[in-house]
N, CA, C and O atoms as a printed pandas DataFrame, in Angstrom:
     atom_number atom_name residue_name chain_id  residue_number  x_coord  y_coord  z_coord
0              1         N          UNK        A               1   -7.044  -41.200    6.020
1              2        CA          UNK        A               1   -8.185  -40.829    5.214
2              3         C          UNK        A               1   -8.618  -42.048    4.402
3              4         O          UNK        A               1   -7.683  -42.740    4.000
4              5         N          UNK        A               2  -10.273  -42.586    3.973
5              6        CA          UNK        A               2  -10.569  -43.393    3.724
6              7         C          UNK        A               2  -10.407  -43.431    2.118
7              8         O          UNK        A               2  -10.552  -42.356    1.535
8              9         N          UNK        A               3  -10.193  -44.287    1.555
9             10        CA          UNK        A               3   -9.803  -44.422    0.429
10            11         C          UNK        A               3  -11.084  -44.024   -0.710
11            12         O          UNK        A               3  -12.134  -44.242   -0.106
12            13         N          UNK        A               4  -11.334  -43.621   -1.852
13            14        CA          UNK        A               4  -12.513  -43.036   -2.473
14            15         C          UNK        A               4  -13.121  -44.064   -3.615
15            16         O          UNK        A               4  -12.377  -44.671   -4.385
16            17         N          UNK        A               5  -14.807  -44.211   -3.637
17            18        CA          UNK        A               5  -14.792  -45.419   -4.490
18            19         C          UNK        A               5  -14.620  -44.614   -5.740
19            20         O          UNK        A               5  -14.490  -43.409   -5.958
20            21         N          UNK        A               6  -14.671  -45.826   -6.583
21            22        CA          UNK        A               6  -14.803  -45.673   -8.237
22            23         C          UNK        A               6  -16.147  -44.522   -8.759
23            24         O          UNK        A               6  -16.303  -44.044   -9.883
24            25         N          UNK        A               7  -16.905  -44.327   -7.648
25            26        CA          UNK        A               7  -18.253  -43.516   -7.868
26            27         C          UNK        A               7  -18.069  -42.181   -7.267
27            28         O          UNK        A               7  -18.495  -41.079   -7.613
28            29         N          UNK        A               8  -17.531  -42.453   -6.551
29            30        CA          UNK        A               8  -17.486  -41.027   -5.878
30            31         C          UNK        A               8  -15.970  -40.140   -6.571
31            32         O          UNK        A               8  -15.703  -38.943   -6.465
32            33         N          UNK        A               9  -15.254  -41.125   -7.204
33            34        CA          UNK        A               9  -13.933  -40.397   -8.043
34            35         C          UNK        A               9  -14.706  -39.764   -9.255
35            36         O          UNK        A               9  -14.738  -38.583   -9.600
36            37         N          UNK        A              10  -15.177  -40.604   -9.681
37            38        CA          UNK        A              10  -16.261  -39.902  -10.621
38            39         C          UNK        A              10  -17.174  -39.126  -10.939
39            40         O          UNK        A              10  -17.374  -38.762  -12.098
40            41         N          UNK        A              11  -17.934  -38.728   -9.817
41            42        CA          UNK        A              11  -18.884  -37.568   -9.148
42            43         C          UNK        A              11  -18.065  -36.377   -9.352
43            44         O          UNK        A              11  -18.405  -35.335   -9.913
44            45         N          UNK        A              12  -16.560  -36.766   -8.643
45            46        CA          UNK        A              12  -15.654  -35.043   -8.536
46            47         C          UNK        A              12  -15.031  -34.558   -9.495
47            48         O          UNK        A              12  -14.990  -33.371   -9.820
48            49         N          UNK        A              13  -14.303  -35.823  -10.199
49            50        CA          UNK        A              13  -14.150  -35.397  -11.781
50            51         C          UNK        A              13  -15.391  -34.784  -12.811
51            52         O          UNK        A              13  -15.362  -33.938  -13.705
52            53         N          UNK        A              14  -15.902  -35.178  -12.545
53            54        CA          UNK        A              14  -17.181  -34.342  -13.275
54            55         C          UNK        A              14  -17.662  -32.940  -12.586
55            56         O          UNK        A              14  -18.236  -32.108  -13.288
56            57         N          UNK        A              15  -17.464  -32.738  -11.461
57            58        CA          UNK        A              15  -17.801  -31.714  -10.983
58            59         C          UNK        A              15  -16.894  -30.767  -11.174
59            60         O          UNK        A              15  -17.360  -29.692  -11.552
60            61         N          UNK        A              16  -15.557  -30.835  -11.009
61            62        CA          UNK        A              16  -14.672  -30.469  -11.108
62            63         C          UNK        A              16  -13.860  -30.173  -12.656
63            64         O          UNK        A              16  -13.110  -29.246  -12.964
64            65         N          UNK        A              17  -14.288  -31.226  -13.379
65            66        CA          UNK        A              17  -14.118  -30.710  -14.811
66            67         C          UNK        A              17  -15.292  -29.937  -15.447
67            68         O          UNK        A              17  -14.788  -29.389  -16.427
68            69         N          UNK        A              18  -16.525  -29.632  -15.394
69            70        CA          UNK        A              18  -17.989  -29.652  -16.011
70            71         C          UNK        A              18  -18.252  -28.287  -14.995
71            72         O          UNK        A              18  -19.419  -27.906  -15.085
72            73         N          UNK        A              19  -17.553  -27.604  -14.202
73            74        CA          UNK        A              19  -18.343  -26.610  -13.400
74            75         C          UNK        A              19  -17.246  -25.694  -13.069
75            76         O          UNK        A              19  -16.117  -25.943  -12.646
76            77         N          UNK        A              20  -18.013  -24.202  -13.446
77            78        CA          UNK        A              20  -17.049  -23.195  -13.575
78            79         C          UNK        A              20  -16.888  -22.902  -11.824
79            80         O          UNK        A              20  -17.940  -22.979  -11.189
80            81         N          UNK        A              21  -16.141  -22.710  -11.370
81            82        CA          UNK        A              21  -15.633  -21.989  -10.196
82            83         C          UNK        A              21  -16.471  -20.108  -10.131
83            84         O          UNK        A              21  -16.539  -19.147  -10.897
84            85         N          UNK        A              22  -16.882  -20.399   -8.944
85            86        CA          UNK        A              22  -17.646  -18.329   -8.813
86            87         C          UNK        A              22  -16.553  -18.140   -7.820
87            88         O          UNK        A              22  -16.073  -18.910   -6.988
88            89         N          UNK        A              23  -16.251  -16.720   -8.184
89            90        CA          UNK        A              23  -15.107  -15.976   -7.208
90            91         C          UNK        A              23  -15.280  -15.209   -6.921
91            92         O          UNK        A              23  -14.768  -14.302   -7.577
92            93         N          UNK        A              24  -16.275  -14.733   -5.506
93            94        CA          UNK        A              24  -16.118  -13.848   -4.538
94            95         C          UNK        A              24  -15.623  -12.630   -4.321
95            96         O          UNK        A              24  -16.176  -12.001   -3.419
96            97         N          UNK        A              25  -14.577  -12.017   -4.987
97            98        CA          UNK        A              25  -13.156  -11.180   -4.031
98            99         C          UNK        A              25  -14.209  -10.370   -2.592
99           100         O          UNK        A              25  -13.575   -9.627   -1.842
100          101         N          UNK        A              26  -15.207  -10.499   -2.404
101          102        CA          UNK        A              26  -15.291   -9.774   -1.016
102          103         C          UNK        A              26  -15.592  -10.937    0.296
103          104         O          UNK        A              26  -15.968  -10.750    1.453
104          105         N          UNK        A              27  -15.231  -12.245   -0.486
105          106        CA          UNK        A              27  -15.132  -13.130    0.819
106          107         C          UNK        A              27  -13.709  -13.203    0.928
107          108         O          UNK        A              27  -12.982  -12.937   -0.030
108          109         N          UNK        A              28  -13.194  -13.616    2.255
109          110        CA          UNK        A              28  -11.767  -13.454    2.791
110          111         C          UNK        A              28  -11.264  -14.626    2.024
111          112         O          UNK        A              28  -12.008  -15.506    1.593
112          113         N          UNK        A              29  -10.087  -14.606    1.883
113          114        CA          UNK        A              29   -9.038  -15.912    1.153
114          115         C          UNK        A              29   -7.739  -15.573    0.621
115          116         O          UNK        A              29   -7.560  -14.430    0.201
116          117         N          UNK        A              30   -6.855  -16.389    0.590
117          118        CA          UNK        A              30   -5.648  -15.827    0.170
118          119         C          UNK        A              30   -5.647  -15.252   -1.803
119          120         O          UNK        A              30   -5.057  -14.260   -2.230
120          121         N          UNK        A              31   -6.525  -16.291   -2.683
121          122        CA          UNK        A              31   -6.550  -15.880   -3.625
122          123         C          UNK        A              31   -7.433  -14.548   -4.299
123          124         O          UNK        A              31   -7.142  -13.859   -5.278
124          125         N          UNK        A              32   -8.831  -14.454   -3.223
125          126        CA          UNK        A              32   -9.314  -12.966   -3.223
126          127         C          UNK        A              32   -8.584  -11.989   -2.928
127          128         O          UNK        A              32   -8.824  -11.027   -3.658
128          129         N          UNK        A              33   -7.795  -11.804   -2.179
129          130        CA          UNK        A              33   -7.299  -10.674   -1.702
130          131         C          UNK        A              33   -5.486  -10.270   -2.496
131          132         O          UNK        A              33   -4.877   -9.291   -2.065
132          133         N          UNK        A              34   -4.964  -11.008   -3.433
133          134        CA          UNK        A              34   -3.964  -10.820   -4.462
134          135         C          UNK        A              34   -4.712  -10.027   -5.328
135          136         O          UNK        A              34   -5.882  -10.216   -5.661
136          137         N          UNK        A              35   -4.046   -9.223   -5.636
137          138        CA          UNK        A              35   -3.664   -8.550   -6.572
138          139         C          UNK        A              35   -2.640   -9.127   -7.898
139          140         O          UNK        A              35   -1.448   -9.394   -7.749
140          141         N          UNK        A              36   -3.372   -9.243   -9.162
141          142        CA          UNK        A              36   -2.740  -10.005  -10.088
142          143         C          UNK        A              36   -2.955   -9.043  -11.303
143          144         O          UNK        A              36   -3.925   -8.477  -11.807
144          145         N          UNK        A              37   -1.190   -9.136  -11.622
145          146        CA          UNK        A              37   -0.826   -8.579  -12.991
146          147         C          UNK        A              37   -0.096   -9.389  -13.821
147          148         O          UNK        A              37    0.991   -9.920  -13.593
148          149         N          UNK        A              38   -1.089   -9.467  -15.248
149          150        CA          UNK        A              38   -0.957  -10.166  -16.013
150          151         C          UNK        A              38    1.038   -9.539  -17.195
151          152         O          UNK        A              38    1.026   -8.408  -17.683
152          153         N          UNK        A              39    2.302  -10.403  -17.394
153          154        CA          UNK        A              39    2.806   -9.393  -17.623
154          155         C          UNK        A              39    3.897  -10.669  -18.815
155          156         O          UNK        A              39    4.216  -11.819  -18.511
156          157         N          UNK        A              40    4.179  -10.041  -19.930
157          158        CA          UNK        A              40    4.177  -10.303  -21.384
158          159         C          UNK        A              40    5.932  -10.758  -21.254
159          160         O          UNK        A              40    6.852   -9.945  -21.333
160          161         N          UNK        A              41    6.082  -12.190  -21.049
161          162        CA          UNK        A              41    8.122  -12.152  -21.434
162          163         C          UNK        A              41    8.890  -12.868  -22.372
163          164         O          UNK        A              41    8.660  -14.070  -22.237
164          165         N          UNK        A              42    9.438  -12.715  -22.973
165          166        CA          UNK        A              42   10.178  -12.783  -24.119
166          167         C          UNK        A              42   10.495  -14.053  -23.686
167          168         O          UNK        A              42   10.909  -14.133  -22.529
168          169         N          UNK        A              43   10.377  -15.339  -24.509
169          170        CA          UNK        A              43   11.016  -16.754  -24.544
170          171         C          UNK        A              43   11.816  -17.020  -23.824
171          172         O          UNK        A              43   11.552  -17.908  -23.013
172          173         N          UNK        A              44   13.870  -16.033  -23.769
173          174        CA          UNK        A              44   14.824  -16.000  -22.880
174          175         C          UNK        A              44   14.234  -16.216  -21.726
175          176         O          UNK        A              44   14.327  -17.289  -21.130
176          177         N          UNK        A              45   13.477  -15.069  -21.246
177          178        CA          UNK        A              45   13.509  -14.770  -20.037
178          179         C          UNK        A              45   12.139  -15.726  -19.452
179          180         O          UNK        A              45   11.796  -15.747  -18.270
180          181         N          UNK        A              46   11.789  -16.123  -20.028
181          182        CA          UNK        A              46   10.733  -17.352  -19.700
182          183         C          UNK        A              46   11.270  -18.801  -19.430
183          184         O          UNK        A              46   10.822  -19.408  -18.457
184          185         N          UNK        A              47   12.144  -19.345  -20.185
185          186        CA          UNK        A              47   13.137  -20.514  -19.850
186          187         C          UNK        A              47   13.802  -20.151  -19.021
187          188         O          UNK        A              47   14.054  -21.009  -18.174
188          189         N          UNK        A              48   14.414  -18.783  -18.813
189          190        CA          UNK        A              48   15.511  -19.035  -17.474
190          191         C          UNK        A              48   14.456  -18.582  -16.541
191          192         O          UNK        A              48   15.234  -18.750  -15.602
192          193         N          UNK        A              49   13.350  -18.145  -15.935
193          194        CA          UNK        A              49   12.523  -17.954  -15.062
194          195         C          UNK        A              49   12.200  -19.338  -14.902
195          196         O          UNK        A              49   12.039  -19.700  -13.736
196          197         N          UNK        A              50   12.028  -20.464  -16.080
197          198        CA          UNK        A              50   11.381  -21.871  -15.811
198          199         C          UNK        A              50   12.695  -22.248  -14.453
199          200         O          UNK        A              50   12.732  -22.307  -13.224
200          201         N          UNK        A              51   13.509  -22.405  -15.471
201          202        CA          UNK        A              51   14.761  -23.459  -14.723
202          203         C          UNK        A              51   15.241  -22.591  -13.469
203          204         O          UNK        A              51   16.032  -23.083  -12.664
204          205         N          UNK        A              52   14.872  -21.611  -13.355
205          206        CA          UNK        A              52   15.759  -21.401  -11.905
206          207         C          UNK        A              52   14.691  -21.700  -11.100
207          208         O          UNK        A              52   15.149  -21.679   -9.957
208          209         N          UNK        A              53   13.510  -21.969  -11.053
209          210        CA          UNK        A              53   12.361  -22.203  -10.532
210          211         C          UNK        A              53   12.298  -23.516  -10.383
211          212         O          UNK        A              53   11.692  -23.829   -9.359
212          213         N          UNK        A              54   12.831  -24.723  -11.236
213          214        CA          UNK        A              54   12.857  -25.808  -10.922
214          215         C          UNK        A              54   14.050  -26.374  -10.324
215          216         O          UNK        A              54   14.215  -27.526   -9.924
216          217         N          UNK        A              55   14.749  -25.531  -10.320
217          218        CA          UNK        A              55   16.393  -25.862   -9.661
218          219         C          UNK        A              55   16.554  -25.138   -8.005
219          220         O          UNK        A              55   17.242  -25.426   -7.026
220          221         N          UNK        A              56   15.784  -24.332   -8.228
221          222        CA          UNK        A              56   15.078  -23.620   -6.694
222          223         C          UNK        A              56   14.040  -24.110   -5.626
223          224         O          UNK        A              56   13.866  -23.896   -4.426
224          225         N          UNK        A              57   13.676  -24.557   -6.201
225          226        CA          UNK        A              57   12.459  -24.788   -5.769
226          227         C          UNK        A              57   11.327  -23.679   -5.255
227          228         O          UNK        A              57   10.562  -23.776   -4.296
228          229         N          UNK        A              58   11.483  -22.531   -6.265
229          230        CA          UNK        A              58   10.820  -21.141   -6.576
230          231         C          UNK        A              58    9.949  -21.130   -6.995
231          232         O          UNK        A              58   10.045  -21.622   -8.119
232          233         N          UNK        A              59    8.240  -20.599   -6.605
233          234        CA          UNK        A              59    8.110  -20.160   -7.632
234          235         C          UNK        A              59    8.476  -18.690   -8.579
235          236         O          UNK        A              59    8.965  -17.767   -7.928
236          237         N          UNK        A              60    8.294  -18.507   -9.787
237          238        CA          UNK        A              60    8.364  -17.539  -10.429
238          239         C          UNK        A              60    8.299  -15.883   -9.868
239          240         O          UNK        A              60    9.060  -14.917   -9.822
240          241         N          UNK        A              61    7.462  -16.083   -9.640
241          242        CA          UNK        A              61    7.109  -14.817   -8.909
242          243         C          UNK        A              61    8.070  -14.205   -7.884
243          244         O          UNK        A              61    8.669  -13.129   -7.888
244          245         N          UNK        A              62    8.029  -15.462   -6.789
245          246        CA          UNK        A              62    8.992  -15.443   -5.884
246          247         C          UNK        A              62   10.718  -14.948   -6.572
247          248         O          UNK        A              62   11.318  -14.028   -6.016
248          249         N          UNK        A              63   11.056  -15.340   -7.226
249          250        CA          UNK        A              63   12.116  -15.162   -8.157
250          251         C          UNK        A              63   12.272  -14.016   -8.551
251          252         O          UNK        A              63   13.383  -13.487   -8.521
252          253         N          UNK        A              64   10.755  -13.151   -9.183
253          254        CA          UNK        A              64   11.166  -12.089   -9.725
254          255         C          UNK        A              64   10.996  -10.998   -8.508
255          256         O          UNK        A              64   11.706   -9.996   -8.426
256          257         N          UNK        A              65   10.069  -11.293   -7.677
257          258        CA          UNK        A              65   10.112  -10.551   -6.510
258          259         C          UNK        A              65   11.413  -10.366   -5.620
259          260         O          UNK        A              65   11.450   -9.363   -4.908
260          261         N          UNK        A              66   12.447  -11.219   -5.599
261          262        CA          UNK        A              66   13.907  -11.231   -5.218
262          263         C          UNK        A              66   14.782  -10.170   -6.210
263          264         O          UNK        A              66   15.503   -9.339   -5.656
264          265         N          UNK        A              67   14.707  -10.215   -7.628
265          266        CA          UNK        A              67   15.406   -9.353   -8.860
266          267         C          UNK        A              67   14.847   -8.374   -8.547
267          268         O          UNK        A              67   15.481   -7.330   -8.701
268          269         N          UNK        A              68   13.445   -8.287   -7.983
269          270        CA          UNK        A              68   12.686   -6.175   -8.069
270          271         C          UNK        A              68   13.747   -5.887   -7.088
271          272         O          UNK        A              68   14.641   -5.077   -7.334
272          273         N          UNK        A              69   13.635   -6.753   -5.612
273          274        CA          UNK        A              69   14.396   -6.318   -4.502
274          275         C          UNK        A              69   15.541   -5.853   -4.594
275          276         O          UNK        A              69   15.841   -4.679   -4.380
276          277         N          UNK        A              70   16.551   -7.056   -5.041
277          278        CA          UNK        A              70   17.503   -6.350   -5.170
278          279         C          UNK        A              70   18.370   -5.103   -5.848
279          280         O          UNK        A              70   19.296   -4.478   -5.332
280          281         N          UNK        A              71   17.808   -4.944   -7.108
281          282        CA          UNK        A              71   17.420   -4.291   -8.117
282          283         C          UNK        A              71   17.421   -2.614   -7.589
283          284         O          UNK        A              71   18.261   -1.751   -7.840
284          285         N          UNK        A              72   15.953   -2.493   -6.637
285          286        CA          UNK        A              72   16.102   -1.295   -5.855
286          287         C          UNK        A              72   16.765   -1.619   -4.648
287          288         O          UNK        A              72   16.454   -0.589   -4.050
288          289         N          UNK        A              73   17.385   -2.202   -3.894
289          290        CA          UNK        A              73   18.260   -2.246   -2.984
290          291         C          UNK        A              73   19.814   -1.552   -3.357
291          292         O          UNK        A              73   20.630   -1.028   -2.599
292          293         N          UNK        A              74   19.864   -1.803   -5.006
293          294        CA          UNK        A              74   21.154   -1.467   -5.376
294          295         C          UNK        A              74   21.361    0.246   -6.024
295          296         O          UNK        A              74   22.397    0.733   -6.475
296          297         N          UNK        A              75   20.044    0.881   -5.883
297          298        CA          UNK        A              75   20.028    2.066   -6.473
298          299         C          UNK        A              75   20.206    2.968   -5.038
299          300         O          UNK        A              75   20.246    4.197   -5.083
């Protein structure tokens, strides 16, 4: 890929900082079609969600989606 001038880095930073994003959800995409819940965690459980995520190479979600699993796997 060709390398980008000093003008055209500048064009996208501005576009890209200076311009709100429009979001669709009835065009196809992986981020239209999630379902997102916003959800409130106590400091503890926010540092150890950080670090097992950086020691994992997890993300978060992924992490807590493993604890729901097993969680009801064990009931």
């Amino acid at each position: 890929m060709a390398k980008m001038t000093e003008e055209e880095a500048a064009r996208l930073d501005e576009l890209y900082t200076k311009t709100t994003p429009k979001i669709n959800p009835d065009k196809p995409g992986i981020f239209a079609q999630q379902e997102a819940m916003v959800v409130s965690l106590d400091s503890f459980t926010s540092k150890y969600l950080t670090a097992k995520s950086i020691a994992t190479k997890r993300s978060p979600s992924e992490l807590i989606s493993d604890i729901v699993r097993k969680e009801i796997a064990a009931q």
